[in-house]
C-alpha positions as MATLAB code, in Angstrom:
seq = 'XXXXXXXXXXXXXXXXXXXXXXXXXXXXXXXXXXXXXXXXXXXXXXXXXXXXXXXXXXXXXXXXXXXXXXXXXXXXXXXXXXXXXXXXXXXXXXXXXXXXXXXXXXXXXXXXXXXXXXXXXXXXXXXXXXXXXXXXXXXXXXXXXXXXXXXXXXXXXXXXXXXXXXXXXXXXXXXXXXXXXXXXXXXXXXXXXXXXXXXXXXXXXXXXXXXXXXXXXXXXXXXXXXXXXXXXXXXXXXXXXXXXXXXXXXXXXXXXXXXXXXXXXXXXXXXXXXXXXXXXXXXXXXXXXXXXXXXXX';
ca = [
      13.006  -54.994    4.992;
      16.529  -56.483    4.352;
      19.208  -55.511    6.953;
      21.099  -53.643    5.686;
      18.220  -51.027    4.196;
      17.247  -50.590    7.564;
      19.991  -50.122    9.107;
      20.474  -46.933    6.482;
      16.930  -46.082    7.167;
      17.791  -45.967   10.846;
      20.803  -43.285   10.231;
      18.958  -41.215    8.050;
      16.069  -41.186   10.366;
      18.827  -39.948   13.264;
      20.101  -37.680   11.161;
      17.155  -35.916   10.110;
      15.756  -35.846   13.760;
      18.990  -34.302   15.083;
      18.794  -32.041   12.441;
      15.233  -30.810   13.572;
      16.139  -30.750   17.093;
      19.398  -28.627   16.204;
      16.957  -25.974   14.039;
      14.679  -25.749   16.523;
      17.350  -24.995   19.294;
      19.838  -22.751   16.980;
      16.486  -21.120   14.679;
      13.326  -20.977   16.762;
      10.114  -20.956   14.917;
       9.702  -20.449   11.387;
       7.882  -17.219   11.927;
       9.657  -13.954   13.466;
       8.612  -13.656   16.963;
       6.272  -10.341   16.846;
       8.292   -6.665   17.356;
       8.467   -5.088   20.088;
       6.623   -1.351   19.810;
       8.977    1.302   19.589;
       8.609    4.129   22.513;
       7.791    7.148   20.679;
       9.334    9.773   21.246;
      12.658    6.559   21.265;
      15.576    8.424   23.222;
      17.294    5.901   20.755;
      16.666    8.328   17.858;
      17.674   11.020   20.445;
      21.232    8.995   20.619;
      22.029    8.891   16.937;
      21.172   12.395   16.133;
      23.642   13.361   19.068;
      26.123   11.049   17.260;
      26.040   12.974   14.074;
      25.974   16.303   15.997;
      29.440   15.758   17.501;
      32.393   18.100   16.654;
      36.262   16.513   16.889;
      37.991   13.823   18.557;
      36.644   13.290   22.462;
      38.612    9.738   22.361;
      41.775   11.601   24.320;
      39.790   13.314   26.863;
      41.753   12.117   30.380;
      44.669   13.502   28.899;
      42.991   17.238   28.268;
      43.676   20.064   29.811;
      41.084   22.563   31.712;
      40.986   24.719   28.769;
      40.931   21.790   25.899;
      37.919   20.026   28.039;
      36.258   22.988   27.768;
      36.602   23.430   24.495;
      35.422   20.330   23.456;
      32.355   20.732   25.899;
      31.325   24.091   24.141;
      31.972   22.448   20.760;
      29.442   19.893   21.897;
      26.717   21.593   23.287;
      24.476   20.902   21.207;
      25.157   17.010   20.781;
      25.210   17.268   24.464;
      21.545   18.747   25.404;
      20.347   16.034   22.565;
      21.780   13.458   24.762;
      20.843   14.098   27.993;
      17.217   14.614   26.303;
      17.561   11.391   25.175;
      18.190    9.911   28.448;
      15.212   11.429   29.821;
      13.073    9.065   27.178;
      12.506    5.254   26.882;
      14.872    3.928   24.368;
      14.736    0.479   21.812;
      16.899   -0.337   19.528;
      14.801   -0.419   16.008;
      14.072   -3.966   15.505;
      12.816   -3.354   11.714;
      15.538   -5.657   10.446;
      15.697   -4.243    7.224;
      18.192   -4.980    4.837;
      19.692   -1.090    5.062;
      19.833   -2.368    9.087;
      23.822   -3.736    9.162;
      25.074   -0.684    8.054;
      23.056    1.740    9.913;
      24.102   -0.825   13.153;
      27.887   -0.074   12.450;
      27.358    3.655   12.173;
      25.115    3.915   14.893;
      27.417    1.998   17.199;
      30.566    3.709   16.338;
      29.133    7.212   17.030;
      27.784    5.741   20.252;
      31.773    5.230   20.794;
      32.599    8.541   20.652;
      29.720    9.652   22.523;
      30.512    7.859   26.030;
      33.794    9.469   25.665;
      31.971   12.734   25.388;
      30.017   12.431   28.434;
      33.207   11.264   30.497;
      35.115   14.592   28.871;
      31.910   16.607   30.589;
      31.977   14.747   33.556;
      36.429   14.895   33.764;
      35.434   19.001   33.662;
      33.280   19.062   36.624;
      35.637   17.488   38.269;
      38.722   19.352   37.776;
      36.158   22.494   38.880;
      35.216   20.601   41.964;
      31.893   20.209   41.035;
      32.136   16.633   42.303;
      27.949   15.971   42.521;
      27.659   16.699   38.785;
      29.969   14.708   37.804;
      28.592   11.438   39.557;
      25.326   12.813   38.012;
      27.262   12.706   34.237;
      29.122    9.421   34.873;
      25.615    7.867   35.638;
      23.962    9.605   33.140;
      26.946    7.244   30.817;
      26.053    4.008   32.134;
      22.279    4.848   31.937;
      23.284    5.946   28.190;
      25.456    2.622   27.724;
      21.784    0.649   28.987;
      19.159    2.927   26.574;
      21.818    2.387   23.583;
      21.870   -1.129   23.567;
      18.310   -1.992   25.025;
      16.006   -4.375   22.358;
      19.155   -5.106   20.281;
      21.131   -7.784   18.596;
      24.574   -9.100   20.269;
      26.668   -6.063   18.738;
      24.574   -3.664   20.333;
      25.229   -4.977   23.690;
      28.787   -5.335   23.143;
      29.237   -2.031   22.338;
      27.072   -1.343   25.648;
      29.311   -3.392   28.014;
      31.884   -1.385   26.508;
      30.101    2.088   27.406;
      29.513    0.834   30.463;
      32.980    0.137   31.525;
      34.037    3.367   30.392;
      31.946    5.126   32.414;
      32.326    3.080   35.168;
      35.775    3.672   36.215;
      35.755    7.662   36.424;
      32.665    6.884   39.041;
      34.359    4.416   40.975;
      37.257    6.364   41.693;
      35.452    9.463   43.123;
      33.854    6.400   45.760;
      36.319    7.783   48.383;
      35.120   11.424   48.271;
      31.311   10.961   48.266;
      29.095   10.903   50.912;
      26.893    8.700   52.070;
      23.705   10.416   50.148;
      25.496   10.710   47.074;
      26.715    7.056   47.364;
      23.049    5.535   48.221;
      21.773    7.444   44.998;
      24.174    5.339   42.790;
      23.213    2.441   44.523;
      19.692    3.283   43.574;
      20.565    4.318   39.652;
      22.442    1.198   39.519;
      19.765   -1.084   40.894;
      17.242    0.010   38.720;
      19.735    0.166   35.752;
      20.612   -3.702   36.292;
      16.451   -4.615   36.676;
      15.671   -3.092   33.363;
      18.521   -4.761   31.414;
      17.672   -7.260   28.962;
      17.628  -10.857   30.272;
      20.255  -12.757   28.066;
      17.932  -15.186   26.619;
      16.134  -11.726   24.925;
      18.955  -10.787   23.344;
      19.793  -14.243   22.045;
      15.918  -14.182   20.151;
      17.008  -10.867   19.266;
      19.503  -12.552   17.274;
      17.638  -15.434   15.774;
      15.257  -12.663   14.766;
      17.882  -10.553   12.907;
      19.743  -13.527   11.150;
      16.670  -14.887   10.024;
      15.532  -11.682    8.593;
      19.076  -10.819    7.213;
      20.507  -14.166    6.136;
      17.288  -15.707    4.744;
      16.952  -19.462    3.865;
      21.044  -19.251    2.376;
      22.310  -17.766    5.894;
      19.954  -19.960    8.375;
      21.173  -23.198    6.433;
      24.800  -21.971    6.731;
      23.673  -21.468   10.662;
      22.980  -25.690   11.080;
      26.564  -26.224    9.348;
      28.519  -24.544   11.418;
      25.850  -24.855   14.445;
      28.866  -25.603   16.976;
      31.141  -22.793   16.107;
      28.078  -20.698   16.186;
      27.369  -21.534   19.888;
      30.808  -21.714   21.095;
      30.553  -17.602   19.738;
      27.160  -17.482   21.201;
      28.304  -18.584   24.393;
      31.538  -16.101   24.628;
      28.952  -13.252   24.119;
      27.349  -14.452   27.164;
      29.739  -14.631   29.269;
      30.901  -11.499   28.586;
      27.132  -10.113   28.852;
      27.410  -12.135   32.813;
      30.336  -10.626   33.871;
      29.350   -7.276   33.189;
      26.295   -7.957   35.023;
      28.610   -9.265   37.968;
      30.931   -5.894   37.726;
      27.831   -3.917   37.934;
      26.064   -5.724   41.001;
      29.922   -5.525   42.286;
      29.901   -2.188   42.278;
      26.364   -1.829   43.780;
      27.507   -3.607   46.800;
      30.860   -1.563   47.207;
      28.695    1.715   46.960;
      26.268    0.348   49.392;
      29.042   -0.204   51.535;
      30.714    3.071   51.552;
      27.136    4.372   52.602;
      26.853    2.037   55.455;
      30.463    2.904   56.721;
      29.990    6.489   56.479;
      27.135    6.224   58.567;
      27.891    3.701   61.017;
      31.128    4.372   61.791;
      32.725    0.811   60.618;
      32.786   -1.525   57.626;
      29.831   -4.198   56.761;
      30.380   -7.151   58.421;
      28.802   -8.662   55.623;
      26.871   -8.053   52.478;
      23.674   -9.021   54.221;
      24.102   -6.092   56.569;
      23.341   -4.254   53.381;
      20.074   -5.215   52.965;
      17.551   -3.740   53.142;
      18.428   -0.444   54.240;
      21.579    0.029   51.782;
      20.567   -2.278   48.953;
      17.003   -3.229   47.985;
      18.319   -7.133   47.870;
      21.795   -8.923   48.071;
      22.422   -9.130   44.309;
      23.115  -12.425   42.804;
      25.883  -13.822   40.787;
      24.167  -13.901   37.155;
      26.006  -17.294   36.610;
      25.559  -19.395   39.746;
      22.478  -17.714   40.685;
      23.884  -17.453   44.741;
      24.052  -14.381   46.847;
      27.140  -11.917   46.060;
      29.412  -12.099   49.618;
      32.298  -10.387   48.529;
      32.446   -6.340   49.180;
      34.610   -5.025   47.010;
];
C-alpha cells in the first residue's frame, strides 16, 4: 500500500473509531434500556389531575391577604385533597415516550408550576393563623411534591423539580427559629429520606438518551454526534444545577439537625459530626467532591 493511501486509511480509520466511541458515550445501546413499571395507583396521575383542577392565579400568594388566601384555598379544595392524595402514593414520571409525550411534558410541568405555589398559599394561611405545625407539615408536603413530580423523568422534569423545591424551601427555612426541637428532627427525617430516594444523576441522564432516541429517531441521534460538544457542555450545566440542589438540600438537613441539637443541649454543634448519629442518620456528603459536609449553616 502506497503512502499516501495509508496514511488516508489511517484518518478514516480514527475517524470512524472516534465516532463509535463518541455514540456509544453520547447514545448508549442501540436498544432502549427496558421501562421502568409504573406504580399503579402513580400519585403522578394524582399530580396532573390536581393541575387541571386548579381555579385562578396562586403565583402572587406572599403578597395575599388573610381573606384572599383563603379564598384561593376554598377555591382549591378540591385540587388540593387530589394532591395531598397524590403524595400519599408512589409516583413515576410516564416513560412511554410517545410522540404525543413533548407536549403533554410542557403542560404537565407548567401546571406543576402553579401547583407548588398552591401548596405554599395553604401553608402562608396556617401560618398567619398560627397554626405553625401544619404549615411545616404543607411546606414538606411541597418538597416531597417537587421529588414525586419529577421522579423517573427526563432533564425538564427535574428542572422544573429543583425549581419546586426551592420554592418550598424558603417558607420552611424561615419558620427554623420558631420550631422546636421535635418538629425540627422530623424535617431532618423527611428530608433525609427525600434526598435517598432521589434519582442518582446518571438515571436521569439514560432517561434522556432514552427519550431522544425515541423522539428524535435516526435524524435527531445523528444531529446528537454533530453537535456532541455543545450537547455535553448543556448536559453538564443540568448537572450541576441537579448537584447543587442536592448540596442546598443536605445544607439544610444539617442546619435543621442543628437547631435540634441546640435546643436540646443548651449550645451550638461544635461540629457537624456531633450530629451524627443522634440528629442526622449520617454526615451528608457534598454530591460533587464526595467529602463530608462541615459547614452548619
Amino acid at each position: 500500500m502506497k503512502a499516501g493511501k495509508f496514511l488516508k486509511y489511517l484518518v478514516l480509520t480514527v475517524v470512524a473509531v472516534n465516532v463509535a466511541i463518541i455514540a456509544v458515550m453520547f447514545l448508549g445501546s442501540a436498544s432502549n434500556p427496558k421501562p421502568m413499571p409504573m406504580p399503579d395507583p402513580n400519585g403522578y396521575d394524582d399530580f396532573v389531575r390536581a393541575g387541571y383542577a386548579l381555579n385562578g392565579d396562586v403565583t402572587g400568594y406572599a403578597n395575599k391577604t388573610r381573606g384572599e388566601l383563603a379564598n384561593i384555598i376554598l377555591a382549591n379544595a378540591e385540587a388540593l385533597r387530589i394532591l395531598h392524595q397524590g403524595m400519599t402514593r408512589e409516583s413515576l414520571v410516564p416513560n412511554d415516550y410517545a410522540e404525543v409525550f413533548p407536549n403533554r411534558m410542557m403542560n404537565d410541568l407548567a401546571k406543576f408550576r402553579s401547583l407548588i405555589f398552591l401548596l405554599c398559599a395553604e401553608g402562608r394561611l396556617a401560618e398567619m393563623d398560627g397554626r405553625t405545625n401544619d404549615s411545616v407539615k404543607i411546606y414538606l408536603d411541597g418538597i416531597r411534591f417537587a421529588d414525586g413530580s419529577g421522579r423517573g423523568g427526563v432533564f425538564m422534569y427535574k428542572l422544573v423539580s429543583i425549581a419546586c423545591e426551592a420554592i418550598a424551601m424558603k417558607p420552611l427555612a424561615s419558620l427554623k427559629p420558631s420550631l422546636d426541637a421535635k418538629k425540627c428532627e422530623e424535617i431532618v427525617a423527611v428530608l433525609e429520606e427525600i434526598d435517598a430516594k432521589a434519582d442518582p444523576v446518571e438515571t436521569i441522564l439514560g432517561h434522556e438518551k432514552a427519550f431522544g432516541r425515541k423522539i428524535g429517531g435516526l435524524q435527531g441521534q445523528l444531529a446528537q454526534l454533530v453537535m456532541y460538544k455543545t450537547m455535553r457542555a448543556a448536559n453538564q450545566k443540568l448537572v450541576d444545577k441537579i448537584q447543587a440542589n442536592t448540596l442546598k438540600r443536605r445544607q439544610a438537613m444539617v442546619s435543621f439537625a442543628a437547631r435540634a441539637y441546640e435546643l436540646e443541649k443548651g449550645k451550638a454543634p461544635a461540629s457537624v459530626a456531633d450530629l451524627a448519629p443522634a440528629y442526622l442518620k449520617a454526615i451528608p456528603q457534598d454530591p460533587v467532591t464526595k467529602t463530608n459536609l462541615t459547614y452548619i449553616p
